[in-house]
C-alpha positions, 0 to 999 in steps of 0.5 A: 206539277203541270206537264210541259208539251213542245208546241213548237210542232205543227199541229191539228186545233180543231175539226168540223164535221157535217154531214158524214155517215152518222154525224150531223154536226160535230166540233172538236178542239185539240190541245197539245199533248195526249187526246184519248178518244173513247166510246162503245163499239159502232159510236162513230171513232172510226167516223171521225177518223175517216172525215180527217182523212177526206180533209187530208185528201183520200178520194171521196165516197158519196155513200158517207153522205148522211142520209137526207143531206146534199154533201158532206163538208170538213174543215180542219184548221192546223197550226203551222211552226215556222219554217216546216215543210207545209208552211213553205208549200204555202208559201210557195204556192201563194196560199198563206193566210195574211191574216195569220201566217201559221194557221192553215185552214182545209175544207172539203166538200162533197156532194151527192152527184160526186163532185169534190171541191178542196180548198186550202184558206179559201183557195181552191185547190186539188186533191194531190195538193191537200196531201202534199201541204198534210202529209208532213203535218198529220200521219194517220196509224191505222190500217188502210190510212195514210201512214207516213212510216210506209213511205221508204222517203219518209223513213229516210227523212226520219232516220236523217232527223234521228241522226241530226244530220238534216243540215248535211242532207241539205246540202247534199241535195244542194250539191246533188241539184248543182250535179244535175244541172251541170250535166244538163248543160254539159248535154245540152252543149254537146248535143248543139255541137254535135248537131252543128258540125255539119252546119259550122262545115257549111258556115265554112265554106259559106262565109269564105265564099262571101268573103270572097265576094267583097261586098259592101252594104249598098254596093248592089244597088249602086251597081245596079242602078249604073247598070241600067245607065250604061246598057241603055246608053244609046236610048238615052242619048236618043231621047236627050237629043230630041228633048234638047232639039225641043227645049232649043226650039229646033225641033220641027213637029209642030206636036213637040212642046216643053211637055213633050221634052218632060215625057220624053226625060221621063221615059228614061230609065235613070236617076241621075242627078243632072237628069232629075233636076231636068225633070224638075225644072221642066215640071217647075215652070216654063221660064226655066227652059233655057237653064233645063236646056243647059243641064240637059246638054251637060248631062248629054255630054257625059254620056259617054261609052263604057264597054268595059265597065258595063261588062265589069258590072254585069259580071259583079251583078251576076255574082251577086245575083247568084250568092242570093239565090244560094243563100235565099235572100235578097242581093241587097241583103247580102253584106248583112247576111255574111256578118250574120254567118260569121257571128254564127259560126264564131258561136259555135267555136265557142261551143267546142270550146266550152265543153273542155270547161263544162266538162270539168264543172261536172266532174268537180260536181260529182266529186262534191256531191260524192264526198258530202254524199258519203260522209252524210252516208256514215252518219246515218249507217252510224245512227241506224244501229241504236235506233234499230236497237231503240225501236226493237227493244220498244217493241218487245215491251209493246208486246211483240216477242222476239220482235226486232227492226232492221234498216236495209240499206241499198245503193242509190243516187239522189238528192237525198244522197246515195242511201235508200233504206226500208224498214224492216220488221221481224215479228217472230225469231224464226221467220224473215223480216219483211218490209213494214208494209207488209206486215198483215196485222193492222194492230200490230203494225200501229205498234211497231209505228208506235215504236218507232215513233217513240223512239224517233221522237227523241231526236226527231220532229214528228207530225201529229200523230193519230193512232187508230186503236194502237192498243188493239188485242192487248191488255194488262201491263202491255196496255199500261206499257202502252199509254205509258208510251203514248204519254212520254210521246205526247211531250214530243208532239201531239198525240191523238189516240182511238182507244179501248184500253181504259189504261191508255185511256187514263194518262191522256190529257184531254178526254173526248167521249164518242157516243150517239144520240137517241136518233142514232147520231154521233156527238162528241163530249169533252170530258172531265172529272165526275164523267171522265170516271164513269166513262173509265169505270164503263170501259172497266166493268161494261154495263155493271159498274160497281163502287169498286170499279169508279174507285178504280178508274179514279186511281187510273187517272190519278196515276196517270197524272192528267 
């Protein structure tokens, strides 16, 4: 019966080579399930594992360009589920391809003077994005590549999704966000009030002295223009009396005339009404002389003496003159400027008394997060007893004795809660555990990941997983234990594995041969039936393949059941 895969895991779909080290031109289509990659030693496995990961954002080495080509150049196109972690970084980032949301094509160049271009479906883009968009879409086993169970984060997110408890991580990140947010404002508030407390002392004093002062929009202008009228009362009544002896006729210069009486009005500093109307009957025409003459001898009349009231508005001047030199701003602008203050100072009260408010918006915060923090907190310290066991138990099979897994946890304070855990990994029952970056052997960390992958794929969403030699240094029954492994995996997500063990190598669903050509190339052929065992039976017997060793082979593979 035909084996069921979940493909509801984002996954790798095809890759192109150019260009790179040995490798002319190579494509390579991936289904889900087990892909086995086999060849002799030198064919170019490690090639392709290193263009993948160029594709996926490592920094660029010009001397993997091929010799006689200009630059090398990657493609990969990958299949997005719906609602993952790279599918919302594209959109986010306004990346997604209209044509088909959930695919997602990667490309990278190159060249021989060192410059790099990446691009995510036609858009270029930079490195840091290219790792951000794959790193939760392919994690890479080997040593010195990209492995996503190094990353203490990543280990956290695994556990979280081992336990089910990513919902409550949600919203403990959310809770986490609205803490933060609260305490920003809260600072943000207080250090305005802080700041302001000697500019509200000044507002004080500022707004109870305009206050004082009374004033009213246009007050200025009005005493100042009445001003003007009463200190020059006496020049006034001077010119008005020679405009009226002329307008009268009684004036004896023979010079004077209606224009000489305009000039004179003009040279008066006031705007009164009766006055300019004088002006514009003069400047209208000559038969209004007598009528200019009559407005003239009324505006006369009322020019009368004031001093008290000149005194009154030299003093209401003064202040006003003064209160804008204080203030720096115009004596007209004064009323305006009050208003302006007292808005000011009101907002700062407002502040004082907001803090009371936030400060209680923060503490109500922290308390939530702190209660969906510690719950989420137990779950995982719940969870990480049997996935330790799981992991550990996986790793005796794989060959590692006495070998077990520890999850330390330590406190901290994040969006991801108030947990941050390592992994880490005891090879021998007398020595220490030591963090899982840290374990020396490449081949032995690619098995602990393996473990812990199969463990976690279980309950937990993985990315496509590519494992470089997984099976190094081991044989017999651990390599079948191995592609056993690899195989019930492979069910969870898809699973790319560089293998020399021709029992691993037997149980993968699809087959691809690395091999080179007569000028030293490296190619890739998909194999199956017939070449599928001579390429088991040459892993079986090295250069002498015999009868026995295909009958073999085919028993592999018939075991396996791929």
């Amino acid at each position: 019966m035909a084996r069921k895969f979940d493909e509801s895991n984002s996954m790798l779909r095809h890759l192109t080579v150019r260009d790179f080290a040995l490798v002319r031109e190579v494509q390579l289509d991936f289904e889900p399930g087990l892909t086995v990659l086999t060849g002799e030693s030198g064919a170019g496995k490690t090639i392709l594992l290193a263009a993948l990961g160029l594709v996926m954002g490592d920094r660029a080495n010009t001397g993997h360009i091929r010799d006689g080509a200009d630059r090398i150049e990657v493609t990969a196109e990958l299949e997005l589920r719906d609602g993952s972690e790279a599918a919302g970084f594209l959109i986010d980032r306004g990346l997604v391809d209209a044509d088909a949301a959930d695919r997602c094509l990667l490309r990278r160049v190159v060249g021989r003077d060192g410059r790099s271009r990446a691009f995510i479906n036609g858009t270029p883009v930079n490195l840091a994005d290219l790792a951000t968009l794959t790193h939760s879409v392919i994690d890479i086993h080997a040593q010195n590549e990209h492995q996503l169970l190094l990353n203490r984060p990543a280990q956290l997110e695994l556990l979280d999704d081992y336990a089910g408890a990513l919902p409550a991580r949600a919203a403990v990140s959310n809770a986490f966000r609205a803490w933060e947010s609260a305490k920003h404002t809260l600072a943000e508030t207080r250090a305005r009030t802080t700041a302001t407390r000697d500019r509200r002392t000044l507002l004080d004093y500022q707004v109870t002295e305009l206050s004082e002062a009374n004033l009213d929009d246009g007050e200025y202008e009005a005493a100042h223009a009445r001003f003007r009228r009463l200190a020059h009362l006496a020049e006034t009544r001077d010119k008005v009396a020679q405009a009226v002896s002329i307008l009268s006729g009684e004036s004896e210069d023979s010079s004077s005339d209606p224009a000489a009486a305009l000039r004179l009005l003009e040279g008066i500093d006031d705007e009164a009404e009766q006055l300019a109307a004088v002006r514009d009957l003069l400047r209208t025409a000559l038969a209004h002389l007598d009528e200019a003459g009559t407005e003239l001898r009324r505006y006369a009349d009322s020019l009368e003496e004031e001093p008290e009231a000149l005194t009154a508005l030299e003093r209401r001047l003064d202040l006003m003159t003064d209160l804008a030199r204080k203030h720096r701003v115009r004596p007209e602008d004064l009323p305006a400027h009050a208003r302006a203050l007292i808005a000011e100072l009101d907002g700062l009260a407002a502040d004082e008394t907001s803090l009371t408010t936030l400060t209680k918006a923060v503490d109500d915060a922290a308390k939530r997060y702190a209660t969906l923090a510690r719950t989420l907190s137990e779950t995982r310290h719940k969870a990480a007893k049997p996935f330790a066991r799981g992991v550990s138990e996986v790793m005796r099979e794989l060959g590692i004795k006495g070998g077990a897994l520890e999850i330390a946890f330590t406190d901290t304070e994040s969006a991801s809660g108030i947990d941050a855990i390592d992994f880490r990994v005891r090879t021998n029952p007398k020595s220490p555990s030591a963090s899982l970056k840290d374990i020396a052997s490449g081949g032995e960390r690619s098995r602990i990941s393996l473990a812990i992958d199969v463990v976690a794929a279980e309950k937990a969403r993985l990315p496509a997983l590519v494992l470089d030699e997984a099976d190094v240094g081991i044989g017999g029954t651990t390599a079948d234990v191995v592609g056993r492994l690899l195989k019930g995996l492979s069910r969870h997500t898809q699973v790319l594995c560089v293998t020399h063990a021709p029992q691993v190598a037997a149980i993968g669903n699809h087959h691809v041969r690395v091999g080179k050509t007569d000028a030293g190339e490296t190619i890739l052929e998909p194999l199956s039936g017939t070449e599928r065992i001579e390429e088991l039976a040459r892993m079986l017997g090295g250069r002498e393949i015999t009868r026995k060793t295909r009958e073999y082979a085919a028993e592999l593979i018939e075991a396996g059941g791929a």
